[in-house]
C-alpha positions as CSV (number, residue, x, y, z in Angstrom):
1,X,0.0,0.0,0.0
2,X,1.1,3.4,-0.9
3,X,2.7,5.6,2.4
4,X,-0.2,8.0,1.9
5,X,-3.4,7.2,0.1
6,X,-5.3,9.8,-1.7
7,X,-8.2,11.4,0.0
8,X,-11.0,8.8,-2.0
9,X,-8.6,5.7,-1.9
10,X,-9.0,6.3,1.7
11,X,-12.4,7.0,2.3
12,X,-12.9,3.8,0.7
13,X,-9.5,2.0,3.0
14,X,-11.9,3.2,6.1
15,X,-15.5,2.0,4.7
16,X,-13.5,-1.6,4.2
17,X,-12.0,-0.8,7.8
18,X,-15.4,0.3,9.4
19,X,-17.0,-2.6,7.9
20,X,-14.3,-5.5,9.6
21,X,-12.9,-6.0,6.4
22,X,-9.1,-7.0,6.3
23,X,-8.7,-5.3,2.5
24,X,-5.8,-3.4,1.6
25,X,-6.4,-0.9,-1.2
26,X,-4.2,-0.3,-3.6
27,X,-3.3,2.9,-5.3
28,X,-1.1,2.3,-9.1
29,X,0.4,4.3,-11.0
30,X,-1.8,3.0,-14.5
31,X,-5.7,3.7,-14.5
32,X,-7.7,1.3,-13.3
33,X,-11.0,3.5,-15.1
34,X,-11.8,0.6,-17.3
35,X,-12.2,-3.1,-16.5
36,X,-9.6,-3.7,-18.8
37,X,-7.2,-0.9,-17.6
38,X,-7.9,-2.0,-14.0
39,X,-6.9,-6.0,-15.3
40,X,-3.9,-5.1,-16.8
41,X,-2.6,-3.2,-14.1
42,X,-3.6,-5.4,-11.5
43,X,-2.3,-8.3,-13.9
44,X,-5.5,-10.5,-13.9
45,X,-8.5,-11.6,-16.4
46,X,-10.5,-9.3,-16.8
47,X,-13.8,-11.3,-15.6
48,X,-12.4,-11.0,-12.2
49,X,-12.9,-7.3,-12.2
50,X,-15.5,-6.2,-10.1
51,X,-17.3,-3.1,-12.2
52,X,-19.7,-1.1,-10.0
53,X,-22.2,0.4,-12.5
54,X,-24.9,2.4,-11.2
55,X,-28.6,2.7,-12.9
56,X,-31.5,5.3,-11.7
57,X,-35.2,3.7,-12.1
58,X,-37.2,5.5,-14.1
59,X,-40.2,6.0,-12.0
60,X,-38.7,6.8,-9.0
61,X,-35.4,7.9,-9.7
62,X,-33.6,5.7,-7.4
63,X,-30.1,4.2,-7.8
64,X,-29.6,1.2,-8.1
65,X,-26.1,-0.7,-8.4
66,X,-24.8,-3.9,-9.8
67,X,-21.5,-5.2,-9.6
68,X,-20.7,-7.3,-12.5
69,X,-17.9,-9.3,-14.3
70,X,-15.6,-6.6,-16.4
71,X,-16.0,-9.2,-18.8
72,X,-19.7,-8.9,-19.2
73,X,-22.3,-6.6,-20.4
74,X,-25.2,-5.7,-18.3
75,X,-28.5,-6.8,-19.6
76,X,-31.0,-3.8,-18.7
77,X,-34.1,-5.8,-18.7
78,X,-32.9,-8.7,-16.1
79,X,-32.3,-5.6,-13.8
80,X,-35.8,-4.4,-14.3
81,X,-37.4,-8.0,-13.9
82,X,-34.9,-8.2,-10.4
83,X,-36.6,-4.6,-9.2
84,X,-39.3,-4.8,-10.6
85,X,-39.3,-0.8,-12.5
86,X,-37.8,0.0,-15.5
87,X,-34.0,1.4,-15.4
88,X,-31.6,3.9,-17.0
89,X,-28.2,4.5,-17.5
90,X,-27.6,7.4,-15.2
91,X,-25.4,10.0,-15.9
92,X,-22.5,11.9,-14.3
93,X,-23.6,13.8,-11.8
94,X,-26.5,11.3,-11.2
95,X,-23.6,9.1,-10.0
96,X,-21.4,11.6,-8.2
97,X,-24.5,12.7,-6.2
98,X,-25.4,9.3,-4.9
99,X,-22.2,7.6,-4.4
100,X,-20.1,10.6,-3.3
101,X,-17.7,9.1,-6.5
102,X,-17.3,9.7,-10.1
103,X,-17.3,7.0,-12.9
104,X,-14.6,4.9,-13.0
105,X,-14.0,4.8,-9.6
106,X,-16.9,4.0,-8.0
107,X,-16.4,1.7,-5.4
108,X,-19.2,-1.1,-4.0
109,X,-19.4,0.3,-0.4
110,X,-18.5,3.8,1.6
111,X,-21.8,5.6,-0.9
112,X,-22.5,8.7,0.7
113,X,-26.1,6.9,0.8
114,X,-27.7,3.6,0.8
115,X,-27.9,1.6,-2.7
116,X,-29.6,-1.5,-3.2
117,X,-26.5,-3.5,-4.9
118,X,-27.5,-6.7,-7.4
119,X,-24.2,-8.6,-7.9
120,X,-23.8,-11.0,-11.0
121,X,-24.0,-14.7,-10.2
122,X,-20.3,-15.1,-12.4
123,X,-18.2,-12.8,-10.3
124,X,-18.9,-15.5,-7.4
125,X,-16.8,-18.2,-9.9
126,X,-13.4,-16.8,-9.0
127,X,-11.4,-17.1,-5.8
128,X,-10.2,-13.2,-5.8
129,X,-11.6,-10.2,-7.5
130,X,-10.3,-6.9,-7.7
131,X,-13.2,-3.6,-7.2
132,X,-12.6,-0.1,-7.7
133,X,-11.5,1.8,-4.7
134,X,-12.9,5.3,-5.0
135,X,-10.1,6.5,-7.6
136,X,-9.5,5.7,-11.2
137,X,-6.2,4.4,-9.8
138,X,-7.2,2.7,-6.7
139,X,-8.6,-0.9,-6.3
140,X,-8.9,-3.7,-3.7
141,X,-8.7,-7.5,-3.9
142,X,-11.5,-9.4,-1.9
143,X,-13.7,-12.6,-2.4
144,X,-16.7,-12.5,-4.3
145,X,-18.0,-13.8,-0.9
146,X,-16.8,-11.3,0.7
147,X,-18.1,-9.2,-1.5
148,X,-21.6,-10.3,-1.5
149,X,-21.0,-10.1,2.6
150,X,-19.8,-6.2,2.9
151,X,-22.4,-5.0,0.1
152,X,-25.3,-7.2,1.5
153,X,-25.7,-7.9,-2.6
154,X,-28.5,-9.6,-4.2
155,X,-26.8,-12.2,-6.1
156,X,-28.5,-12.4,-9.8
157,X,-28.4,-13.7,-13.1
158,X,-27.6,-9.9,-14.7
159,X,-25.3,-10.6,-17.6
């Protein structure tokens, strides 16, 4: 671990902390923005990424998160049938607001608020996964397990 992590790298060090989580994040000199950025600079597959996408429903303008393989593309209307309301892509700001993070380093826990998380069934086929850690340079190594633990995740089909 770096001497001194930035200020969201350890926000995110003391959610994991806070939580009972033994994680160590990890701040790297490459971008960890994309799935395949944050694989290559972590030096794993990129289906062991853990991407932390966040939606807003449509009716109710709620966010919504789901943690899925790097590898995989989120299918829209299995999210819908999981929540039951219809879902879009939200933008930005949407995301900074809620999270208290901006894209490409939004991490699964340490939101400024609550977000119901879905987590795709596939990340739980790998021993280690790496997530974002609040910076498009920081991540964290943890179980899918684990990960379904700290985020209290509904595992799903989402892929």
């Amino acid at each position: 671990m770096a001497e001194e992590l930035s200020r969201g790298a350890k926000k995110i060090q003391d959610a994991l902390s806070a939580l009972g989580a033994a994680f160590e994040v990890v701040e790297l000199p490459d971008s960890t923005r994309t799935a395949v950025d944050a694989a290559r600079a972590v030096g794993c597959a990129v289906d062991q990424i853990a991407k932390s996408i966040v939606f807003r429903t449509v009716g109710g303008k709620q966010p919504v998160m789901v943690i899925a393989s790097g590898a995989h593309r989120i299918d829209e209307r299995k999210v819908a049938a999981i929540i039951g309301e219809a879902i879009e892509k939200a933008d930005p700001d949407f995301v900074k607001e809620k999270t208290g993070f901006s894209i490409g380093g939004v991490p699964p826990v340490g939101h400024a608020a609550a977000i119901p998380v879905i987590i795709d069934e596939d990340l739980l086929k790998h021993g280690e996964i790496w997530a974002a850690a609040g910076t498009p340079h920081s991540v964290f190594k943890i179980s899918a397990e684990s990960l379904v633990r700290i985020t209290r995740g509904n595992v799903k089909p989402v892929a």
